[in-house]
C-alpha positions in Angstrom: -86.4 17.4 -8.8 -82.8 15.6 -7.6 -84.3 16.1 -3.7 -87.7 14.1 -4.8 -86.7 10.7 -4.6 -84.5 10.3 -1.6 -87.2 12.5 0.7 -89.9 10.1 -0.7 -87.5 7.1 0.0 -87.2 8.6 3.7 -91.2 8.9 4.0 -91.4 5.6 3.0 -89.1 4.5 5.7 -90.7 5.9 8.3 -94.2 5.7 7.2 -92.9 1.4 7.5 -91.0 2.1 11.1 -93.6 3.7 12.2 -96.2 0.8 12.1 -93.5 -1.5 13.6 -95.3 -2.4 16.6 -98.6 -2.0 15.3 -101.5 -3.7 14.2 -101.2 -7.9 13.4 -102.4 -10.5 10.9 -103.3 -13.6 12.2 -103.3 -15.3 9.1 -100.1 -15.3 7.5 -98.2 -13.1 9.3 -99.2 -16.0 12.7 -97.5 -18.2 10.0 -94.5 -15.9 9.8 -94.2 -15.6 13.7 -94.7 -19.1 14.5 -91.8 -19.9 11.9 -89.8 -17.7 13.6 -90.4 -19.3 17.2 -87.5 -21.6 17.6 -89.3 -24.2 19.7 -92.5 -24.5 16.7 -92.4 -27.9 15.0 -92.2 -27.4 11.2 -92.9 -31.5 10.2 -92.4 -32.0 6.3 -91.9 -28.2 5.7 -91.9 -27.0 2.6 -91.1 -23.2 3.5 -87.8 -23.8 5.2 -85.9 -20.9 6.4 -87.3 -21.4 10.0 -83.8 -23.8 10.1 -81.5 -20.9 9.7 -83.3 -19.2 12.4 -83.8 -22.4 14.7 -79.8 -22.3 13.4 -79.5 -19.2 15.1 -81.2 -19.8 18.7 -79.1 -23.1 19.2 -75.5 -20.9 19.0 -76.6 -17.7 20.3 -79.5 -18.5 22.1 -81.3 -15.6 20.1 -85.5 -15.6 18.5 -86.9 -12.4 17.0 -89.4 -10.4 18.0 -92.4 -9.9 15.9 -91.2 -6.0 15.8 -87.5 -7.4 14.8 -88.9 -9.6 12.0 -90.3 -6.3 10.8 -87.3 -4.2 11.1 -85.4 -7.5 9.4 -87.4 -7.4 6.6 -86.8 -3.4 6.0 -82.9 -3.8 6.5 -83.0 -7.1 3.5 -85.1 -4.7 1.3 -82.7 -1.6 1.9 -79.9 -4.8 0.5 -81.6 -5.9 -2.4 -81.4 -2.3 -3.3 -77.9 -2.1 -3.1 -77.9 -5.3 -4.9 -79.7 -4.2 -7.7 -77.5 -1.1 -8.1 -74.8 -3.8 -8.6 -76.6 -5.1 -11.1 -77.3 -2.1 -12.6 -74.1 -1.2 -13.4 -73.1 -4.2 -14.5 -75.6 -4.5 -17.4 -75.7 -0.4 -18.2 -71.5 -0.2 -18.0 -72.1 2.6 -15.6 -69.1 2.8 -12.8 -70.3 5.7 -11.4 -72.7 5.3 -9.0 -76.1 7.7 -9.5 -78.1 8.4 -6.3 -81.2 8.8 -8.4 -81.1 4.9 -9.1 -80.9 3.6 -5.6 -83.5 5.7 -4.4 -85.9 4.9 -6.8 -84.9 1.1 -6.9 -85.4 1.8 -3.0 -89.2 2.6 -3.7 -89.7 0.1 -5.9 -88.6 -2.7 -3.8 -90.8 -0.5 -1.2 -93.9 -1.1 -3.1 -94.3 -4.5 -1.7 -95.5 -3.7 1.3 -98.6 -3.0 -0.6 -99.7 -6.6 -0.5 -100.0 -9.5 2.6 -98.2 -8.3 6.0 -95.1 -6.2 6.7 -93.5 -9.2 8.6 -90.1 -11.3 7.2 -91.9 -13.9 4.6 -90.5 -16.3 2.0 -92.3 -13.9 -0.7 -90.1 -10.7 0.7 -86.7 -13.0 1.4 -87.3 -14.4 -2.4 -87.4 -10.8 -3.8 -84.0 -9.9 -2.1 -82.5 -13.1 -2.8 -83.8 -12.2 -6.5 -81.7 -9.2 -6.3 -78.3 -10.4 -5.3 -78.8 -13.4 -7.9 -79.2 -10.4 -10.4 -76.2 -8.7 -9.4 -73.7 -12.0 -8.8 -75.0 -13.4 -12.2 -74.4 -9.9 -14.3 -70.7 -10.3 -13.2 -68.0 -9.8 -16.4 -65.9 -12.7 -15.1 -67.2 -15.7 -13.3 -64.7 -16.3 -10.4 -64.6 -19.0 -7.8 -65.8 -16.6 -5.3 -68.5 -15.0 -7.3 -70.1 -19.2 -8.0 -69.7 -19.8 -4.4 -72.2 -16.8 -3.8 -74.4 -17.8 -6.6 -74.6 -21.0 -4.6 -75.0 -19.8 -1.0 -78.2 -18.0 -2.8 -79.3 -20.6 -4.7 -79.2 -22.4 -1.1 -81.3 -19.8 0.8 -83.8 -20.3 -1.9 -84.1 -24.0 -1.1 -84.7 -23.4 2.4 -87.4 -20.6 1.1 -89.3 -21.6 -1.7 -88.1 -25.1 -2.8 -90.2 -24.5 -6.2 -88.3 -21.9 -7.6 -84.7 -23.9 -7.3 -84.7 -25.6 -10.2 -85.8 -22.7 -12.5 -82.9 -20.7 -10.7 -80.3 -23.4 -10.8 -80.9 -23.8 -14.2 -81.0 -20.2 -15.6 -77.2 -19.6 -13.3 -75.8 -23.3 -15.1 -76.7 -21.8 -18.5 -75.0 -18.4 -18.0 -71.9 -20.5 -16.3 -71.8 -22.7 -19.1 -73.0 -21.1 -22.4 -73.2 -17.2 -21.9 -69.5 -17.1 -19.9 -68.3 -20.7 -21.6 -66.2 -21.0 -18.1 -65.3 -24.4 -17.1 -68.0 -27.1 -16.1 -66.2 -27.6 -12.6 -67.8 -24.6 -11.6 -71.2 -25.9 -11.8 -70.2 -28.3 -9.0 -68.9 -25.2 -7.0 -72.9 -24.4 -6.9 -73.6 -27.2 -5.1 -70.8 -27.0 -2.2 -72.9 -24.2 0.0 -75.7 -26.2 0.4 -74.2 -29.4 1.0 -72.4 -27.6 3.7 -75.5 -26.0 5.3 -77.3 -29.8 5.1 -74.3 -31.1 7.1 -74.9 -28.4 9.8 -78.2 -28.4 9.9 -78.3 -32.3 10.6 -75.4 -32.0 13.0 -76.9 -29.0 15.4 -80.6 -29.8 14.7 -80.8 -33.1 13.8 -83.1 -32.2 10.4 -82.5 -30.5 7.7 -84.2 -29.5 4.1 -83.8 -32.9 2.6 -85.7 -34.8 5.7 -88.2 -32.7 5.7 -88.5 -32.1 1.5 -88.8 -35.9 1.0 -92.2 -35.8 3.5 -93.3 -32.5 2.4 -93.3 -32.4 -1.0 -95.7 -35.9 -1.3 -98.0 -34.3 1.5 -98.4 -30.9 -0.1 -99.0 -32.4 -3.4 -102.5 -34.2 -2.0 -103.5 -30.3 -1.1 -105.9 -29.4 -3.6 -104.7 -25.7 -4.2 -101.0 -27.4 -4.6 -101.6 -29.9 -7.2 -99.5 -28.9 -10.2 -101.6 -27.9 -12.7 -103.6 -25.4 -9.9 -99.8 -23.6 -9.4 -99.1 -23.7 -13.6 -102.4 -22.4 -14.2 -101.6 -19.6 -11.4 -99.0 -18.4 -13.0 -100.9 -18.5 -16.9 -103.9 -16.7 -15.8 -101.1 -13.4 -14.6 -99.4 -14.1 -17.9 -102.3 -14.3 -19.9 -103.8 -10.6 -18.5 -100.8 -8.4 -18.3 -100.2 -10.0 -22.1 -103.4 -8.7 -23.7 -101.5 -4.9 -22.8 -98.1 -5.7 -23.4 -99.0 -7.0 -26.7 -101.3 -3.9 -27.9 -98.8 -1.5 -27.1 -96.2 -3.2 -28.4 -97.7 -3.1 -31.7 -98.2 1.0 -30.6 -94.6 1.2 -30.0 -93.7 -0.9 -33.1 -96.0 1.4 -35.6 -94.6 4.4 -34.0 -91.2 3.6 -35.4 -91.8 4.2 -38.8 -94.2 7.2 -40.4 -97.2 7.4 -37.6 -100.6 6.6 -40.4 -104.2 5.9 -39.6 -103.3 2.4 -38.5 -100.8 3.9 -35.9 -104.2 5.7 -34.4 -105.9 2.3 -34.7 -103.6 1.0 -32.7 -103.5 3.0 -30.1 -107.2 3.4 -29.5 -107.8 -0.3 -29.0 -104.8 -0.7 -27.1 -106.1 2.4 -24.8 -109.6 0.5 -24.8 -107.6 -2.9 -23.8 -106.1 -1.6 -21.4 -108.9 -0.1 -19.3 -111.2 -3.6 -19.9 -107.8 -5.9 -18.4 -108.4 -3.7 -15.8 -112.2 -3.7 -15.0 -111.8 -7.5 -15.5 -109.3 -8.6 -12.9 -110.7 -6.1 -10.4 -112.0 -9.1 -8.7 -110.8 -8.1 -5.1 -111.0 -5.0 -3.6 -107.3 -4.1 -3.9 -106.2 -1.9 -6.7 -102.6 -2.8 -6.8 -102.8 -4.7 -10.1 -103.5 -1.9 -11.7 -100.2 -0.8 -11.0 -98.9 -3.8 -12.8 -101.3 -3.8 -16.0 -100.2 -0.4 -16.8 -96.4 -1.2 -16.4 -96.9 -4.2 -18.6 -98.4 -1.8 -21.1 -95.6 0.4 -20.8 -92.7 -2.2 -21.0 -94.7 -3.6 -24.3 -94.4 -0.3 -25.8 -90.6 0.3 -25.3 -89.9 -3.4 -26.8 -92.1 -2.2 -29.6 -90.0 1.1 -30.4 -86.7 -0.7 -29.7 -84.6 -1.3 -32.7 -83.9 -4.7 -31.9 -85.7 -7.1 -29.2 -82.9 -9.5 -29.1 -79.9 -6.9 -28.2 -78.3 -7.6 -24.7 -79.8 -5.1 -23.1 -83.2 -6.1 -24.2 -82.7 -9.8 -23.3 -81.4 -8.4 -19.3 -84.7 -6.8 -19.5 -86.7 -9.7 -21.0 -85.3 -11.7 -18.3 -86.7 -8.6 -15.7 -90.2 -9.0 -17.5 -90.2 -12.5 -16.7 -88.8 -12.7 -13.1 -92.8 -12.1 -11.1 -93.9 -14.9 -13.4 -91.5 -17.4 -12.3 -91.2 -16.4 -8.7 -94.5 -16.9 -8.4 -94.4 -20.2 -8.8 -95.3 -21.9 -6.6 -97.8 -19.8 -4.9 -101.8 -20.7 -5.4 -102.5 -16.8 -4.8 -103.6 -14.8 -7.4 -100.8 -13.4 -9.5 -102.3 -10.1 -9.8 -102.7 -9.4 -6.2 -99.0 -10.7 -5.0 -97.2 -9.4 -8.1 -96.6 -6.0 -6.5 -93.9 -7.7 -4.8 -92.0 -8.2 -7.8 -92.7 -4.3 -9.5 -89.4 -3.4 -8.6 -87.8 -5.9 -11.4 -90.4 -4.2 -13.9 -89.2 -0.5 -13.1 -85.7 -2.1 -13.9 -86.6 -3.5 -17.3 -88.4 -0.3 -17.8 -84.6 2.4 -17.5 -83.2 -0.6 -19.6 -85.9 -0.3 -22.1 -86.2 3.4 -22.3 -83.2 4.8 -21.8 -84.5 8.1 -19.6 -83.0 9.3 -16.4 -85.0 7.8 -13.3 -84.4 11.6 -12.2 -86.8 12.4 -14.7 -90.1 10.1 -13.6 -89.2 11.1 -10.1 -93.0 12.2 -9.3 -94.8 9.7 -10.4 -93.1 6.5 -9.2 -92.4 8.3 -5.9 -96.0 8.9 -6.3 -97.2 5.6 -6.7 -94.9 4.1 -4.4 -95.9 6.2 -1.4 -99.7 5.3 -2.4 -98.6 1.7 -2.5 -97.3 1.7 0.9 -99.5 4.2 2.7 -102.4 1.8 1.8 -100.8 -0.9 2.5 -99.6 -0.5 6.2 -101.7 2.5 7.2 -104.9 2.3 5.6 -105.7 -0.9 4.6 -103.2 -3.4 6.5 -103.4 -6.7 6.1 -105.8 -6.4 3.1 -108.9 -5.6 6.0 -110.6 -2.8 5.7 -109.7 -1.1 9.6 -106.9 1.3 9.4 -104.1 1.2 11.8 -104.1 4.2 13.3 -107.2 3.6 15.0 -107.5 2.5 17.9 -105.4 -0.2 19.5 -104.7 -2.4 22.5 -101.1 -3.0 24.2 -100.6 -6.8 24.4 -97.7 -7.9 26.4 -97.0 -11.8 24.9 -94.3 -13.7 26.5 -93.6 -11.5 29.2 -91.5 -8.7 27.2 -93.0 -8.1 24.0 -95.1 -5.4 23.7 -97.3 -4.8 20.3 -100.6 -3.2 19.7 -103.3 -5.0 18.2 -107.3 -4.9 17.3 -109.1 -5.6 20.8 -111.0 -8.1 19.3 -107.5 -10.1 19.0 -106.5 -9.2 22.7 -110.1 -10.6 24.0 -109.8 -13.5 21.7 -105.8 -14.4 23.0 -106.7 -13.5 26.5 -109.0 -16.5 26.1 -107.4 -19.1 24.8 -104.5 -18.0 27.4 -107.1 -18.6 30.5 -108.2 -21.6 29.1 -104.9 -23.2 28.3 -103.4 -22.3 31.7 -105.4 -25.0 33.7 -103.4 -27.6 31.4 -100.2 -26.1 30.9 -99.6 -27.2 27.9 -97.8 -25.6 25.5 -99.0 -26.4 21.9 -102.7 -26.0 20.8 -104.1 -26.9 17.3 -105.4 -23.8 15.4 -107.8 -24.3 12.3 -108.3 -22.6 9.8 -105.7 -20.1 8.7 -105.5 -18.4 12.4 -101.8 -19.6 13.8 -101.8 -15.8 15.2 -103.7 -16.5 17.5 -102.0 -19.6 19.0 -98.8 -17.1 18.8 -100.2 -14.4 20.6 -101.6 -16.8 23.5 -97.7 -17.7 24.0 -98.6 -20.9 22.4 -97.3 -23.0 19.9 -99.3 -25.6 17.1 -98.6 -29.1 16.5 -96.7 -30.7 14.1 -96.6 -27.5 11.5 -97.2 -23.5 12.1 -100.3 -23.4 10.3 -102.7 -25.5 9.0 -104.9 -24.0 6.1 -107.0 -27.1 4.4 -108.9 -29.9 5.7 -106.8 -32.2 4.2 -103.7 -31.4 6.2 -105.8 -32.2 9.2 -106.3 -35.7 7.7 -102.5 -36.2 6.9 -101.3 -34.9 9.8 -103.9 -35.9 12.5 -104.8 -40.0 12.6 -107.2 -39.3 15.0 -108.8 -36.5 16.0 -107.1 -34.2 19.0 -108.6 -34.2 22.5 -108.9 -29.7 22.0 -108.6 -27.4 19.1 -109.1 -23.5 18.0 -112.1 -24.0 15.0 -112.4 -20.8 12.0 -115.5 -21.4 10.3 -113.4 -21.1 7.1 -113.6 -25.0 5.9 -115.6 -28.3 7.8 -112.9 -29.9 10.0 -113.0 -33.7 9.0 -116.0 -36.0 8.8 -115.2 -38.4 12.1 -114.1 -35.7 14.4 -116.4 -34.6 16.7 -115.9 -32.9 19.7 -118.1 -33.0 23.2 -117.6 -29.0 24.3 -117.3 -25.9 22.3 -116.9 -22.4 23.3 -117.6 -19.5 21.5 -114.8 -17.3 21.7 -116.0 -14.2 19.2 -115.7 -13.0 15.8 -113.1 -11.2 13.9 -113.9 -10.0 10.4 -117.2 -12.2 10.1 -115.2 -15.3 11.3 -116.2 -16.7 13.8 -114.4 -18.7 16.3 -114.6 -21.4 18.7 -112.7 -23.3 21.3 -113.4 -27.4 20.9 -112.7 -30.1 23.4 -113.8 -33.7 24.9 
C-alpha cells in the first residue's frame, strides 16, 4: 500500500510530460500562448500576469515556449504541493513530515488537468497561489517576513484574477487583525509588494495593473456573460447542487452519532437517492468530472455531520477548504461544475481534516480517480473534444524553432492564414470568435487584446470595422461591418472558418 501513491504520482507525471509537445487548443489555450508572447497587446486587461512575463523578456530577453508553459505549469503544481504540506502541518501540529500526504496532495492538485488545457492559465496559477496563501496564513506567529509573502501573493493574484483580491485581502486582514490580534501596521505591510511591482512595471513597461484595471474593468462589465449578477449567479448554481448532497449526508452523519433507528435508514436512502438525481441533473455536458465533486461534497457533509463539534478549529480550517472552489470561482462565467476539478485538491484536504484517517489508507481510490482524471483529460479527451491525442498528428514548426504536433486540420488551417498574411507582412491579424490559436500558430499576433470572445468587444474595441479578419461562425460579427472577400479556410469541430477582407 505505502509504494501506491508515490508510483501513481510518477504515472501521473509522465502521463502530463508525455503530452508536452502534443496536441493544442485553439481556444483558450491561443489565449494562454498569446499572453505569453511578449510582443501581444493586452489593452484594458483584466487577466494580468502577461506583465510579469512581458517583465521577464525586457531584462533577460527570454518568452516561453508553448511546451515550457506546460512544463511551468507542472513545476507550480509540484509547489503548491509542497505548499500545502506546509499547511498541513501547521493546522494538524504534525512536524514530521509523512510522504503519504505529499503524494496524494500531489494527485489531487493533479486532478486539474481533467478540465480546459494543460497550458499555464490564471485558473492553474490561482490554485498554487491558493496553496502558499494556505500555508503563509496557517503560520503560529505572524512575522514581518511571513506579511510581506502574504502580500507578494496577494499581488500575483491581482495581476491574475483581479476578482478574487478583495475576498483574499480581506480573509488575510481578519486573521492579521482578529484571529493573531498582531499590530494593524502589518496590514500596511500587505500592501508594500504590490506597490513595488506597480512602480516597476510602469518604469520598464510603461503600464501596469492599475492602467489597464481602470479601462478594463468598465469594458468587461458591458460583456454580457461578465455582468455581476451572471458571475454571482455562477457561483450559486455550484453552491446550490453540491449543497442538496452535503446537506443529506450531513443529516446521515449527524443521525449516526447517536443510536442508528429507522430514521437513520431514512436518511440514508434519500440521501443515496439525492445523490444519484444531483448527478443525472447536472450531467449537462459530456464531461463526467463533476461527479467527482458531488460525491466529495457528500462525503465532507457526512464527516461535519459525525463531528462532535462544527465549530472546533480544525473544522473551521476545513470549512474554509469547503469554501475555497466557490470563491475562486468567482469571477469566471463557466459552469462551476465543469471547472471545479481544479480546486478538488482543497476538498481532499478538508476531507484528512474531517476524518481523521491515514491518506495511506484511501491510497487506491484517490490514486484511482486521479489517474482517470488525468488520463481523460490529456490523453483521451484533451481539450474537452472528443479526438484523442495519441492519434495521429502533424509536426508544425512556428517561429522558426518550435516544434509541436497538432490536428492536421490546424496545420492546413495556419499554413493558410501564414500564405495569406505573407504578401502584407504584417504582423497582427484580428481573430473572431474564440480562435486566438490560430493567429498564434500562424506566427501572428491580434490587435489590441489576445482574444476576443463576444460581439461586443468587437464594438468596444473596433470603431470601425478592420480592413481583414479570421471569422468562427460562433457569434454575428457587428451589424455595419461588412467585408468585400471571404475565403473559406475549413472546418474544425463543426466550426467553420473564414478569411475576410476589402
Amino acid at each position: 500500500m505505502g509504494k501506491i501513491l508515490p508510483a501513481s504520482a510518477i504515472l501521473v507525471v509522465f502521463m502530463i510530460m508525455a503530452g508536452l509537445n502534443r496536441g493544442f487548443d485553439i481556444s483558450d489555450e491561443g489565449l494562454y500562448v498569446l499572453l505569453a508572447d511578449p510582443l501581444q497587446a493586452n489593452v484594458a486587461g483584466i487577466f494580468n500576469y502577461d506583465l510579469l512575463l512581458k517583465l521577464n523578456y525586457q531584462l533577460f530577453g527570454y518568452s516561453f515556449s508553448l511546451v515550457e508553459l506546460r512544463f511551468l505549469r507542472l513545476l507550480l503544481y509540484l509547489a503548491g504541493a509542497w505548499a500545502l504540506i506546509g499547511f498541513w502541518k501547521n493546522v494538524a501540529e504534525e512536524h514530521k513530515l509523512d510522504w503519504s500526504h505529499f503524494w496524494i496532495l500531489c494527485l489531487g492538485i493533479f486532478s486539474g488537468y481533467a478540465f480546459l488545457p494543460p497550458t499555464l492559465s490564471y485558473n492553474s496559477l490561482t490554485v498554487v497561489l491558493t496553496c502558499f496563501w494556505l500555508k503563509l496564513i496557517s503560520e503560529a506567529e505572524f512575522s514581518v517576513k511571513t506579511v510581506i509573502l502574504l502580500g507578494v501573493v496577494l499581488a500575483f493574484f491581482a495581476y491574475v484574477k483581479i476578482s478574487l483580491v478583495m475576498i483574499f485581502i480581506l480573509m488575510t486582514i481578519l486573521a492579521i487583525l482578529f484571529l493573531k490580534k498582531e499590530n494593524p501596521f502589518k496590514v500596511v505591510l500587505l500592501f508594500l509588494p504590490f506597490i513595488f511591482l506597480e512602480l516597476i512595471f510602469f518604469m520598464l513597461l510603461d503600464e501596469n495593473a492599475l492602467t489597464r484595471l481602470t479601462d478594463g474593468i468598465p469594458l468587461n462589465r458591458q460583456r454580457p456573460t461578465y455582468q455581476l449578477v451572471h458571475l454571482i449567479k455562477s457561483v450559486l448554481v455550484g453552491v446550490f447542487w453540491v449543497a442538496i448532497p452535503a446537506f443529506f449526508f450531513f443529516g446521515v452523519g449527524y443521525l449516526g452519532r447517536t443510536k442508528k433507528n429507522a430514521l437513520y435508514n431514512i436518511m440514508a436512502i434519500v440521501a443515496i437517492g439525492g445523490f444519484c438525481l444531483v448527478c443525472f441533473l447536472t450531467h449537462v455536458t459530456e464531461e463526467w468530472n463533476h461527479i467527482v465533486l458531488i460525491f466529495s461534497a457528500a462525503v465532507l457533509g457526512y464527516y461535519f455531520g459525525k463531528g462532535p463539534s462544527p465549530f472546533g478549529i480544525l473544522n473551521l480550517w476545513a470549512i474554509i477548504l469547503f469554501l475555497l472552489p466557490f470563491l475562486l470561482h468567482f469571477g469566471s462565467n463557466v459552469y462551476w461544475l465543469r471547472i471545479g476539478i481544479h480546486y478538488w485538491v482543497f476538498w481532499i484536504m478538508a476531507f484528512f481534516l474531517l476524518s481523521k484517517i491515514e491518506p495511506r489508507k484511501l491510497s487506491i481510490p484517490i490514486s484511482f480517480i486521479s489517474l482517470v482524471l488525468v488520463f481523460n483529460g490529456i490523453w483521451w479527451h484533451p481539450f474537452g473534444l472528443d479526438t484523442p491525442l495519441w492519434t495521429e498528428k502533424v509536426e508544425w514548426i512556428r517561429n522558426g524553432n518550435e516544434t509541436i504536433y497538432i490536428d492536421r486540420e490546424q496545420v492546413e488551417l495556419a499554413k493558410k492564414i501564414k500564405e495569406w498574411k505573407s504578401l502584407s507582412g504584417n504582423t497582427e491579424l484580428l481573430a473572431a470568435y474564440r480562435i486566438p490559436g490560430l493567429v498564434w500558430l500562424a506566427d501572428l499576433r491580434i490587435p489590441y487584446s489576445p482574444g476576443f470572445w463576444e460581439e461586443r468587444q468587437l464594438i468596444i474595441f473596433f470603431k470601425s470595422q478592420p480592413k481583414e479578419m479570421i471569422y468562427c461562425n460562433l457569434e454575428a460579427l457587428p451589424k455595419d461591418w461588412s467585408f468585400g472577400h471571404a475565403k473559406n479556410l475549413g472546418q474544425i469541430q463543426g466550426n467553420n472558418f473564414q478569411l475576410l477582407w476589402d
